[in-house]
DOLOZA-823315 format. One record per residue: x negated, y, z of N, C-alpha, C, CB in turn; residue in one letter. Coordinates in pm, whole numbers, plus 50000, padded with zeros to 5 digits. Glycine has a CB too. Example, Ala and Ser with C-alpha at 12.3 -4.5 7.8 and 13.67 -1.06 7.14 Angstrom:
486814943150780487704955050780486804967050780488694955350905a;487154977550708486334989450714487105000350787485924994050572s;
***
This chain:
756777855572162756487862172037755417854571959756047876572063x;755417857671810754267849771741753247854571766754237848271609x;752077846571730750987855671708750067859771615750437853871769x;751237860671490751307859271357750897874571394752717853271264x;750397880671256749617897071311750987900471205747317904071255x;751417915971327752717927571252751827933671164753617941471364x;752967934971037752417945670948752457963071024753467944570798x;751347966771005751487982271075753187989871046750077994170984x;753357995471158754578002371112754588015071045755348004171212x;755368016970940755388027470806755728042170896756908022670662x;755258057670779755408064070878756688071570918754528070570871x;757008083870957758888082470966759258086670868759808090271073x;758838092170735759048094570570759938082970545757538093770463x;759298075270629759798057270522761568056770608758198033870598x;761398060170721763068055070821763808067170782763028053571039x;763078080470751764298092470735764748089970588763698110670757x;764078083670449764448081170344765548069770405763278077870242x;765718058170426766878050870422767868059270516766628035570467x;767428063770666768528073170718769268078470652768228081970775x;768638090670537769668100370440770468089870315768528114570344x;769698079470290770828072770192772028063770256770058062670089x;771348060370349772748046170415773068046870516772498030570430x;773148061470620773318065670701773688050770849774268076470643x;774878048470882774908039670984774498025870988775938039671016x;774788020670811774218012970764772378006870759774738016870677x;771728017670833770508018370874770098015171004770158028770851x;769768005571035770387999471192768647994871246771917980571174x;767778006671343767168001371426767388003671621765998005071367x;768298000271661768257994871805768147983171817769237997171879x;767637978471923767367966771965768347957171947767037967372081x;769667956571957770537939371970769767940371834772797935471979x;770267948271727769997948271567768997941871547769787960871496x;767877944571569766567938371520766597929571607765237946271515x;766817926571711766617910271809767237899571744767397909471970x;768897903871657769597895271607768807888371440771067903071601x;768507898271427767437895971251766077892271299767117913571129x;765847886471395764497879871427764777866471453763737885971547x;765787864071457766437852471480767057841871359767437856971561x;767137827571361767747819671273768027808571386766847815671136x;768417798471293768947785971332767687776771329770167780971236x;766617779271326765347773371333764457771471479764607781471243x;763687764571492763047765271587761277780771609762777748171576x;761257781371459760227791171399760457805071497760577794371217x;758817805771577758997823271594758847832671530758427828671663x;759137848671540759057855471482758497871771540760087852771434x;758557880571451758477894271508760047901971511757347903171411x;760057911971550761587917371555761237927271388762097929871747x;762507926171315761847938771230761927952371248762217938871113x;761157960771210761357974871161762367984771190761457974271045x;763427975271080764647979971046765377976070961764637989471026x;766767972170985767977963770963768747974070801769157963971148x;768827970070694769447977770621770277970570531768647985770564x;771927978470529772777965470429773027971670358774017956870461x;772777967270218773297976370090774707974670067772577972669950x;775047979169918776327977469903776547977569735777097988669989x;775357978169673775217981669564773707974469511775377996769567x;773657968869416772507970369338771907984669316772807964869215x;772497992469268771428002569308770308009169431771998009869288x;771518006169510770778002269667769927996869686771277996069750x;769627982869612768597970469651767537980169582768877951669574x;767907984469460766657989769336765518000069474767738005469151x;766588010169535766298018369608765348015469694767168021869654x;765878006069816765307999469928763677989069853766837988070004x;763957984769733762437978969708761587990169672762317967569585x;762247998469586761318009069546760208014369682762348022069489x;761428019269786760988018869904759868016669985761478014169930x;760228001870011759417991470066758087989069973760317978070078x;758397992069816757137986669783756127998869796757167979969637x;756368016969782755318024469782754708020469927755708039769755x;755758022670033754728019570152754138011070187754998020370241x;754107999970087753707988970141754367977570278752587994070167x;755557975870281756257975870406756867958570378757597990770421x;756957950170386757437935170367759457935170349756767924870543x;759937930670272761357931470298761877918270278762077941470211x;762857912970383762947898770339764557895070358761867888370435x;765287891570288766537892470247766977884670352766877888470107x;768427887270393769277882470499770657875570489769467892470567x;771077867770478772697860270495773027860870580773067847970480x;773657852370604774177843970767773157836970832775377831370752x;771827837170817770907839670929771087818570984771747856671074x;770967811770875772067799170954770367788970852774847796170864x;769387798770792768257787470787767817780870887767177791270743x;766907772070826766637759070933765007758070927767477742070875x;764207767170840763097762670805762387781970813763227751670637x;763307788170870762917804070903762517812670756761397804371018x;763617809270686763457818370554763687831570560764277814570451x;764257833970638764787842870663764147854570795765947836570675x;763457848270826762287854970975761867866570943760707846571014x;761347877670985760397886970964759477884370991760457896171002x;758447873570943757267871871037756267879571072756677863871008x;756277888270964755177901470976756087913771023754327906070808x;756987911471071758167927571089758347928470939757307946771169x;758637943470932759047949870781760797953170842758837934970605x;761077952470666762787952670645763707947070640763197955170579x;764627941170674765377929870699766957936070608765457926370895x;766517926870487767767934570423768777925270392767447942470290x;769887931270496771327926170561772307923570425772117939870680x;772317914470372773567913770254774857908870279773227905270143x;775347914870396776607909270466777637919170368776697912070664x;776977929470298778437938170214778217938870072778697955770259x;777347928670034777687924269887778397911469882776397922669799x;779327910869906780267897669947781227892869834781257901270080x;781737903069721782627902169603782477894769545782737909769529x;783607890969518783857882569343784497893769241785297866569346x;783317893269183783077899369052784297899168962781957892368985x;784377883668884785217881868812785237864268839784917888868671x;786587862568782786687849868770787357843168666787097846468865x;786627834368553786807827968458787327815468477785867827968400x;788707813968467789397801168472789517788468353790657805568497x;789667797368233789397788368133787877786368085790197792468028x;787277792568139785537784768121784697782168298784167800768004x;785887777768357785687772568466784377779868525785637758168447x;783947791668505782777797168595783607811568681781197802668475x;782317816468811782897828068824781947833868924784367827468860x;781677846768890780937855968908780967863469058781227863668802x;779717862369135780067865269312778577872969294780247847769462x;778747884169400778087886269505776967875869601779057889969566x;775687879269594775007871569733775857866569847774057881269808x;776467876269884776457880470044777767869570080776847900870084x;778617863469986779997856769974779467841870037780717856469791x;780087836870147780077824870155780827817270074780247822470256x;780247804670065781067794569985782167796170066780517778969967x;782877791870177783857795070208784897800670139783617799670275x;784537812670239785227825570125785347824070011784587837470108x;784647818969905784807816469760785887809769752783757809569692x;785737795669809786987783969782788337790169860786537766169861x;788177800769967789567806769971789917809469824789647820670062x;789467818969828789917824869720790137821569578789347832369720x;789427807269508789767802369402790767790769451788577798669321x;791367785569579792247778169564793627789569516792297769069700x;793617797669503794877802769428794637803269291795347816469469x;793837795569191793337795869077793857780469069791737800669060x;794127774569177793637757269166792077755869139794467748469021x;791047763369169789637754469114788697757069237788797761268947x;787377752769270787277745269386785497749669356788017726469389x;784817749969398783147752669419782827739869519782677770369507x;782537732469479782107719469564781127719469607782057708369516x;779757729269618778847722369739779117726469862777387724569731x;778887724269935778937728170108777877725670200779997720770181x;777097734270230776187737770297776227738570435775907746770255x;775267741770510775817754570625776947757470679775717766170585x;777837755670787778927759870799779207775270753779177757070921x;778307783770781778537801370685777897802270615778357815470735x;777137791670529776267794270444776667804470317775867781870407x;775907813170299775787818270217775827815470060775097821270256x;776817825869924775967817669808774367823469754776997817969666x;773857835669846772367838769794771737831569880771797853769790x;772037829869992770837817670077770767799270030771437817070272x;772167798969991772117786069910771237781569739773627784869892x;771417794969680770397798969536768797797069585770647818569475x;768777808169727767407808669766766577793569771767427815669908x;767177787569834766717770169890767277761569844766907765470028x;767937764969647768687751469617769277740469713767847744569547x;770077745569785770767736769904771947730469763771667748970083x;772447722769884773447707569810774177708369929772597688269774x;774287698770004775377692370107775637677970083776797699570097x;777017678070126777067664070139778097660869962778017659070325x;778037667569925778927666969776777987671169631780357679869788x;776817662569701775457664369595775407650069459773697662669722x;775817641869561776037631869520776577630269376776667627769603x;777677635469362778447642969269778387656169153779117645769342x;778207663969259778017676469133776287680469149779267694269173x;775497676469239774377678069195773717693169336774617681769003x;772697699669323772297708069418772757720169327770707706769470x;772497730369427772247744369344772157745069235771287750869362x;771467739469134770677743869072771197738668941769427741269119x;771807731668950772727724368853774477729768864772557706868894x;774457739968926775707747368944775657762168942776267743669066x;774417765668880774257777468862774237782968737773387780068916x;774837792268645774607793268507773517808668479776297793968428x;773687817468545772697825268536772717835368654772707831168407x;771517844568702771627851868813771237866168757770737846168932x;771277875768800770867893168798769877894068910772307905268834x;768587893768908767777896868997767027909068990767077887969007x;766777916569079765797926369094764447924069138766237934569168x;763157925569009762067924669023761397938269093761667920568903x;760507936769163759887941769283759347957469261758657931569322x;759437958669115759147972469059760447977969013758077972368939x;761797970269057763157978069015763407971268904763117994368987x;762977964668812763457958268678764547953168714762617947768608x;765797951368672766897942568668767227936068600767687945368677x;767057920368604767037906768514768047902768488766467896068558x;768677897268390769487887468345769197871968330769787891968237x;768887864368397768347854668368768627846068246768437849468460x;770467847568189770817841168083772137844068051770597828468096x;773047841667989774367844067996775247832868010774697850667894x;776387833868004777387824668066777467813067989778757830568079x;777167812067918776967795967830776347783867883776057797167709x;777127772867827777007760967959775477755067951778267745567936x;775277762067819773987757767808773007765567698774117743367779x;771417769967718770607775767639769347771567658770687787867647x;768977775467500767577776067470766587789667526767577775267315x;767087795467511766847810267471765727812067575768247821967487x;764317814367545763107818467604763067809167753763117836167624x;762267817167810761667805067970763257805568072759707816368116x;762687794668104764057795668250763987804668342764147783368355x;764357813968345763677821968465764817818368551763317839868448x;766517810268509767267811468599766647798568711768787810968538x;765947790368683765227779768755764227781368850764707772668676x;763687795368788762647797168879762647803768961761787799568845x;764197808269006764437818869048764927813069197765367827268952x;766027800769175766697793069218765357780669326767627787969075x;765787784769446764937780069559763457788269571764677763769534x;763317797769541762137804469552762307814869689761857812069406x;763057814669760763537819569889762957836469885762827808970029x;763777842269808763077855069776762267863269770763227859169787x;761097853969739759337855869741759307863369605758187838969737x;760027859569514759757864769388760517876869304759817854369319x;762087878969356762347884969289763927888769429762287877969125x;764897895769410765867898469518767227894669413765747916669592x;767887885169462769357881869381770147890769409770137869069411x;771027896769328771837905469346773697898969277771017919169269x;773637891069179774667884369131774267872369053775437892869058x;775627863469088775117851769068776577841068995774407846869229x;776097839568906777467831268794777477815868839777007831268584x;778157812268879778137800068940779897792068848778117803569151x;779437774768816780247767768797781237757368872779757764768738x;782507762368849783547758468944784507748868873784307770969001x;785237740568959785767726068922787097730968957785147711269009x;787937721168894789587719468922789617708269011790597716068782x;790267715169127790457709269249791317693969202791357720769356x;790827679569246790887667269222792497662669241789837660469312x;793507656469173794297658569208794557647769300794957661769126x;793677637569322793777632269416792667624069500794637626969385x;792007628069621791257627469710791577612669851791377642869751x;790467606869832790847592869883789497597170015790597575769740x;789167591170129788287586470197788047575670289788087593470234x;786847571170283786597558870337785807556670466786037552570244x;786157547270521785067549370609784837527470640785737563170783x;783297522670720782997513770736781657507370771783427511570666x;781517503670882780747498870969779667486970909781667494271073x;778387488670908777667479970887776587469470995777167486570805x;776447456670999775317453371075773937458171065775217442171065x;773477464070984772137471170946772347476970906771227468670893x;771007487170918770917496570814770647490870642769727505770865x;770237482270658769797475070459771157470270409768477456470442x;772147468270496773257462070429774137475170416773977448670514x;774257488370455774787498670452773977508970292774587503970617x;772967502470327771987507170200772347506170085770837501070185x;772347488470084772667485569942773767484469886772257476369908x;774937488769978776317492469974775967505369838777017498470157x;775357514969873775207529469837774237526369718774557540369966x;773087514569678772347513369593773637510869493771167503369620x;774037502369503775207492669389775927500969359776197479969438x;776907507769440777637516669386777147528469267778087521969496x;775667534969346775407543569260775007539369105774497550269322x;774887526669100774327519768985775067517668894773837508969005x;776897512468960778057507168896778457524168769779527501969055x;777277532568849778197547368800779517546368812778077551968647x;779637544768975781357546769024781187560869074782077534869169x;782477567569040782647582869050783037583769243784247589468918x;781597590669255782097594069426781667607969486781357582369540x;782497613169515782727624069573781197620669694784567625369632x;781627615469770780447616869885780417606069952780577627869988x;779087603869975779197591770084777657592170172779447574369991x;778147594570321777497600170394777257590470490777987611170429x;775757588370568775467578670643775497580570787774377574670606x;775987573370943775787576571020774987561771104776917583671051x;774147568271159773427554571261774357548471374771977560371358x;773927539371471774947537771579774677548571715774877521271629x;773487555971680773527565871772774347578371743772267569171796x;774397580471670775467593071616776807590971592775117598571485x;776987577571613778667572271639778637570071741779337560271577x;777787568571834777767567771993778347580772051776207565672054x;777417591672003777637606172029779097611371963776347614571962x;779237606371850780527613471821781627607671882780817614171682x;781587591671958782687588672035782897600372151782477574272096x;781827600572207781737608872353781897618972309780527609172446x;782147627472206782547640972157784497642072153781717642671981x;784317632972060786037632072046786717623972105786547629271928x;786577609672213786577603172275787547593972207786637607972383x;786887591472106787567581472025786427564972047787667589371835x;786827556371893786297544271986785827535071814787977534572128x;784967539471767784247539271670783177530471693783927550771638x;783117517371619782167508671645780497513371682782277500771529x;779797512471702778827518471712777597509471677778867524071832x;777867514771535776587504971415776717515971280777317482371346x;775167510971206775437519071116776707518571036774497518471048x;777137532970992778097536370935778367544570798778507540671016x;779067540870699778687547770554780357552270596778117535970371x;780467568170507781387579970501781927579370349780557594970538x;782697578370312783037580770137783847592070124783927567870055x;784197593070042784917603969933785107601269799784207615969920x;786177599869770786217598169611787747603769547785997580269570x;787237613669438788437617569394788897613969229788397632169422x;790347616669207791277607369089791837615569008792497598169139x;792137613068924793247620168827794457611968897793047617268630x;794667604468892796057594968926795687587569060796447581968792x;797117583069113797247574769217796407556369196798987575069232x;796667552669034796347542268992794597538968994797007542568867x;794317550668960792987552768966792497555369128792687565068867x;792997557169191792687557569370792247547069418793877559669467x;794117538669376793567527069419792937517269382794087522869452x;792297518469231791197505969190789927511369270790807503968996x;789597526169261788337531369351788487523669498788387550069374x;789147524969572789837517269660789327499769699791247518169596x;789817495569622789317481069564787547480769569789937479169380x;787627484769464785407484169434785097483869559784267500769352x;785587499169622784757504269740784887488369865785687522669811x;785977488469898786407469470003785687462069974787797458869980x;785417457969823784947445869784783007448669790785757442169613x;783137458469767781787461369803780787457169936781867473569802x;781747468170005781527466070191781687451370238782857475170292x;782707443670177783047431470232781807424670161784617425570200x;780927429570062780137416170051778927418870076780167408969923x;778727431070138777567434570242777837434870405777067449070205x;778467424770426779147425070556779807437570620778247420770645x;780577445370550781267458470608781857452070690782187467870526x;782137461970810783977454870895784537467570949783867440971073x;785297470170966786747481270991786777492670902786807488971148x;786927483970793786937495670711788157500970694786417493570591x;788447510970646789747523370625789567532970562790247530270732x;790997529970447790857539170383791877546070338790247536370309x;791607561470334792987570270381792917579270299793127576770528x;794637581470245795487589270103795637598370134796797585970044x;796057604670290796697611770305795767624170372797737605670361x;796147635170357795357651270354794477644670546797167672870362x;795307646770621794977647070758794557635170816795967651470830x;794807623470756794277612170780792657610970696795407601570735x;792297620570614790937618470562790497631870661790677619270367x;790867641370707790817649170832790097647570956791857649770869x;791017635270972790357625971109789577622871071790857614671176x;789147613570973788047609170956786357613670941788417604870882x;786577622470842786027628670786785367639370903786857632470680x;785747640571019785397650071160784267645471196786377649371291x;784197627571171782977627671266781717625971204783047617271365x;782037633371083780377635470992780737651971004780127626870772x;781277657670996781347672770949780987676571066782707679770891x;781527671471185781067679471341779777666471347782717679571521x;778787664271303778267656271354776977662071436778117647371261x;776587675871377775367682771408775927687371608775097699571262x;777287694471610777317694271741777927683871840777777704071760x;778427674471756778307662571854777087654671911778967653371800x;776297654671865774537650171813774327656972002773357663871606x;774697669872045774017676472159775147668172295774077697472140x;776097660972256776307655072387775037642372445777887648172371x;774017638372327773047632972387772387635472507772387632972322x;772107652772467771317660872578771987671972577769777663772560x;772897674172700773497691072706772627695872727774487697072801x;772387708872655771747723872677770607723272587771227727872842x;770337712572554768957712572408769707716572293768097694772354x;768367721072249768537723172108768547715371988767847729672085x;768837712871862769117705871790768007712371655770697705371788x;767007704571664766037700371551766377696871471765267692971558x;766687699071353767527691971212766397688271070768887706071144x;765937678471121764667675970976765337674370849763647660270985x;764737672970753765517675270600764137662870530765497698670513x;764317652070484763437650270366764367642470286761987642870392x;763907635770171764827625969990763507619369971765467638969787x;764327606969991763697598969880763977590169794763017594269909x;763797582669691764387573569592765407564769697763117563669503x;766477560369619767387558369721766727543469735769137560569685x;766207533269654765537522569669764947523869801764637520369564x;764377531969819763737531669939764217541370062762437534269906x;765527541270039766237540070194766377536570274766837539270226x;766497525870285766637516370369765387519570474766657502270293x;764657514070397763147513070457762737528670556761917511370298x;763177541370437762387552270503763397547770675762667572570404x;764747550470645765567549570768764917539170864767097545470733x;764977527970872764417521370928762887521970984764697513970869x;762057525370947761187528970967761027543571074760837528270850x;761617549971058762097562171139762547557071284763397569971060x;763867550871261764157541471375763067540871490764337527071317x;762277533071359761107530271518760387537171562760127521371525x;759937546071508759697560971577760017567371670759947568471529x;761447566871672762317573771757762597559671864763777581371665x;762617550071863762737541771981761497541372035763247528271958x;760087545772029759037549272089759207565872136757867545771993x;760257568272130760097583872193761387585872294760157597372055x;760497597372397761517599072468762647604472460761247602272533x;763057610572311763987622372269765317618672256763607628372139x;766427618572204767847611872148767427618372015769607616872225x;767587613271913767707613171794768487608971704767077610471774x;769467611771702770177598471602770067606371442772327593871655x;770797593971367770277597271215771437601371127769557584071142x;771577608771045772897615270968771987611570798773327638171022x;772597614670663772447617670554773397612370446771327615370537x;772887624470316773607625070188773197611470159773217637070075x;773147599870180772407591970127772857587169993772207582870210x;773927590869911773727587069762773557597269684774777579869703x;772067604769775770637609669647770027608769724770317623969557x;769867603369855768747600869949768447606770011767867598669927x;769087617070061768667626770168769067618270328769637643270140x;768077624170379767807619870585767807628370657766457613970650x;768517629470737768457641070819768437632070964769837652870792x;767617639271098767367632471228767737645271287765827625471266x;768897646371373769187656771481768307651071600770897658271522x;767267662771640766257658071726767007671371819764357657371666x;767387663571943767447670772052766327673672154768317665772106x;765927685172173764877692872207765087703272293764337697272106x;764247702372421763977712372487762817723072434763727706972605x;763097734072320762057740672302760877747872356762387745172263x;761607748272484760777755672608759457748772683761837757572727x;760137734472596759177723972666757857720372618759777711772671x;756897722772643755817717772537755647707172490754767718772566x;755857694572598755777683372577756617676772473755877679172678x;757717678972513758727676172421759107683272277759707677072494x;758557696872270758367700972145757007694272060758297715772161x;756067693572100755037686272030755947671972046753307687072105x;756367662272060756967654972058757607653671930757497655872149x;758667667771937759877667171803758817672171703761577679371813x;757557672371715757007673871597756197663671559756387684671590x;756407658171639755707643971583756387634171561754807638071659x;757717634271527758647631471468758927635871339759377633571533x;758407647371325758997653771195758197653271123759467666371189x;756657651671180755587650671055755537638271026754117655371077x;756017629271079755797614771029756607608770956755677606371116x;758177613770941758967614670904758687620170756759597619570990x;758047632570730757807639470580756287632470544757747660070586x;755417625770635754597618270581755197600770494753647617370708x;756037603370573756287587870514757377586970380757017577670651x;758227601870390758857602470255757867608170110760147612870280x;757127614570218755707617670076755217604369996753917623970158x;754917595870096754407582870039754927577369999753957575570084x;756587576369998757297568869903758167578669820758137557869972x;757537583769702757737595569597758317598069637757957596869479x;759497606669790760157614269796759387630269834761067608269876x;760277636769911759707650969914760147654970095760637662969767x;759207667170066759907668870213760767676070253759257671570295x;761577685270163762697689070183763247687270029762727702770254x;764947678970095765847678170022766627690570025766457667370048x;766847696670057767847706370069767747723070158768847697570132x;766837716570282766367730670349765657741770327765867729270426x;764897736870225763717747170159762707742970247763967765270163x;761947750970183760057753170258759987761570364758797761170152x;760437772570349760637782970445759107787670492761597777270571x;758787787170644757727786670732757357768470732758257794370894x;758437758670778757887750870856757357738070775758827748370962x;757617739770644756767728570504756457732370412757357718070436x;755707746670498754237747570369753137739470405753407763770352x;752657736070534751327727770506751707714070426750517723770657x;752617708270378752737696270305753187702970174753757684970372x;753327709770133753237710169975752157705969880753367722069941x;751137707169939749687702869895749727686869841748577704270035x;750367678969983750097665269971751077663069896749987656870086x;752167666669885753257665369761753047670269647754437670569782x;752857676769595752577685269483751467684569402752567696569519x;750367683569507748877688069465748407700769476748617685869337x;747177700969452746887717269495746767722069329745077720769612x;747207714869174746957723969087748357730169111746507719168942x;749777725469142750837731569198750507744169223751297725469305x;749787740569348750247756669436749187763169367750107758669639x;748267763269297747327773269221748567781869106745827762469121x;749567772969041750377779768969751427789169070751077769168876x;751777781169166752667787469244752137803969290752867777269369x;750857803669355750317812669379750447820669243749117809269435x;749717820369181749427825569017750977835169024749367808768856x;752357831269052753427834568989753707845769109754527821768954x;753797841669214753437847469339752957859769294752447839569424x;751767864569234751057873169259751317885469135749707866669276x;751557876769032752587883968926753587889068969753137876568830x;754677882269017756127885169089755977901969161756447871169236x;754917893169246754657903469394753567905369391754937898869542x;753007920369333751197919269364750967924669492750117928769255x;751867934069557751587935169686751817927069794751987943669712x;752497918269741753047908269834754097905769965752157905669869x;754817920269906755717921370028757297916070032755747935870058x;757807906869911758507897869922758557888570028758377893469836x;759607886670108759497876570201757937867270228760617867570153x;757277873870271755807872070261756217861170349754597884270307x;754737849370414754687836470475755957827270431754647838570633x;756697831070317757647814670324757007810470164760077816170330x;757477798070197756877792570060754837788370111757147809669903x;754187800870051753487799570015752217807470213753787805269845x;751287801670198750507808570377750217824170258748117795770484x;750387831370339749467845070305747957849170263749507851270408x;747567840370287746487843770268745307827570252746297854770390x;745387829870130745167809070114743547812370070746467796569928x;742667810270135741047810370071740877801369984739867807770167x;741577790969994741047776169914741837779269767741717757870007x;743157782469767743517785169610742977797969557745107785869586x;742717808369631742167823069572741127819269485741547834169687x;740357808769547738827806869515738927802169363737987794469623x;740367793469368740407785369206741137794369121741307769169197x;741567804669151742517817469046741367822068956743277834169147x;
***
């Protein structure tokens, strides 16, 4: 258990009010709260309170109203699949379950947007608009959520392209902490109209306000989808494969990096027979066949004059299938390094110029350690990701995978990147916001914080520490 201090527990006024409104839907036995203390993170936690899934915006209005007279913490829930414990109860409180706001609203085909529910995985979305023909391209999380993806401006590996969250969002409906219900903007591809609040809303991991609907922009599925794949002697010659291209402004779907340790691991996963050197992943989609194959071309002539070799590249649905497996399963192939560990997943971006280098540099890190590590990323916008296999139980080896990870977000700090590309801040990168940001940052951050939430019972500890002496002092 942490030893983060529980918020006192509320008195039974507070559990018989949600009892009489959401009757079964009001969930405190134990699996319940053991399961909502939990994420995909290494971060501990407290168990909460009590488990509650709305079904309604009016509901949410209800449950904050709630939470805010008693003073009680409430911190919004998905698929539970963060990496950085956004989702934790760290102080206990309310753990509010959005597994049954899942709808699509409406869906606008000729202005290519369409209107969902939090609780809807992307998934589920692209079921359901491939009978439209149109397509929601980021991909997150295997169940990622679309309110946990808003929460932490997540991307994926198809960032490259259409950009993160945040650039695929056109406006949200949030509920402010006193019940107000926001519009952030309307469906227009684009406005002036007063402050962004849809920006500020977007990666703020529901410290500030609770999403309730969310207008998101959707694409017509490509009519034709090519992928590549090809082996490099270094990492700098795999690099500048991905520098040039992005420069040529050649249209690419994705192109994803693997080390020779993570093609090591993914042989022994699928028992296939994959050179084992760094490796760049493509994607690129066409209006026409003609247009495939000049993309086609660039991409060869490229690789061939950064010493690529076995390269392949494949037209067909199931032949980009195969391929395409041993980046998509790469997180649980990563654990045939070490059966029964856990899988540490760091997140930092940096200028892609300095890819090469951050990667490399990492490298040697990890060949001074005792861990398996190998290296995955979006790398055309620069994202790094290191699956650090970890015995958590272990001390040694957990201080270990953390000394991996701080050196890792120290060294993308220093070369203008950040320390999370995509995971959010959560719990486990707030002490580096400072060195990234500065501290007049978090004096505003706080500042908004305290407006938002004066009691502070928004997903309290993410983002921002609870209780900061050094910025209070400058408010």
């Amino acid at each position: 258990m942490s030893s983060i201090p529980i918020t006192p527990p509320p008195p039974p006024a507070f559990f018989q009010s949600l009892s009489e409104r959401f009757g079964k839907r009001c969930r405190r036995d134990e699996r319940q709260l053991k399961m909502f203390s939990k994420d995909w993170s290494y971060h501990s936690s407290q168990p909460p309170f009590v488990v509650v899934a709305p079904e309604t915006e009016a509901e949410v209005q209800f449950i904050l109203a709630l939470c805010n007279q008693y003073k009680v913490p409430i911190i919004p829930s998905g698929s539970r699949t963060s990496l950085e414990g956004q989702v934790l109860p760290v102080h206990s409180g309310l753990c509010l379950n959005m597994e049954n706001m899942d709808k699509i609203i409406s869906i606008h085909s000729e202005d290519l947007d369409v209107v969902v529910q939090p609780g809807i995985s992307f998934r589920e979305l692209n079921r359901a608009l491939k009978k439209h023909s149109l397509w929601f391209p980021l991909d997150a999380g295997p169940n990622a959520t679309i309110g946990g993806m808003v929460s932490t401006n997540a991307s994926g590996t198809k960032a490259v392209r259409y950009g993160p969250m945040r650039d695929n969002v056109l406006n949200l409906k949030a509920i402010l902490v006193d019940g107000t219900v926001v519009r952030t903007a309307q469906r227009a591809r684009k406005t002036s109209a007063g402050y962004d609040l849809t920006h500020l809303l977007i990666g703020s991991e529901g410290t500030l306000a609770l999403v309730t609907e969310v207008t998101l922009r959707v694409r017509r599925i490509p009519a034709h989808i090519t992928a590549a794949l090809c082996s490099f002697e270094t990492v700098k010659s795999a690099a500048n494969v991905v520098m040039e291209m992005i420069q040529m402004d050649f249209t690419i779907g994705m192109v994803e990096f693997l080390d020779e340790l993570m093609i090591k691991a993914t042989n022994m996963h699928f028992s296939t027979n994959f050179e084992e050197k760094p490796t760049l992943y493509f994607e690129f989609s066409a209006g026409t066949l003609s247009q495939a194959k000049e993309q086609e071309q660039i991409a060869r002539d490229l690789c061939t004059k950064y010493g690529g070799s076995d390269f392949q590249f494949k037209f067909e649905e199931k032949e980009r299938e195969d391929l395409w497996k041993i980046r998509k399963a790469a997180l649980m192939a990563s654990k045939e390094l070490k059966p029964d560990a856990e899988v540490w997943t760091t997140d930092v971006c940096v200028p892609i110029s300095r890819l090469a280098e951050c990667i490399v540099k990492t490298k040697e890190d990890i060949a001074k350690s005792f861990l398996p590590a190998p290296i995955v990323g979006h790398v055309g916008d620069g994202s790094i990701h290191v699956f650090i296999q970890v015995d958590t139980s272990n001390p040694a080896e957990l201080a270990e995978a953390k000394r991996i990870n701080s050196r890792m977000i120290d060294r993308a700090i220093k070369m203008e990147g950040t320390c999370t590309g995509e995971h959010g801040v959560g719990i486990g990168k707030r002490s580096y916001l400072e060195s990234e940001l500065g501290p007049g940052a978090l004096v505003v951050m706080r500042r908004l914080k305290d407006l938002f939430d004066p009691n502070g019972i928004l997903n309290p500890g993410k983002i921002l520490f609870d209780d900061p002496p050094k910025l209070k002092a400058n408010l």
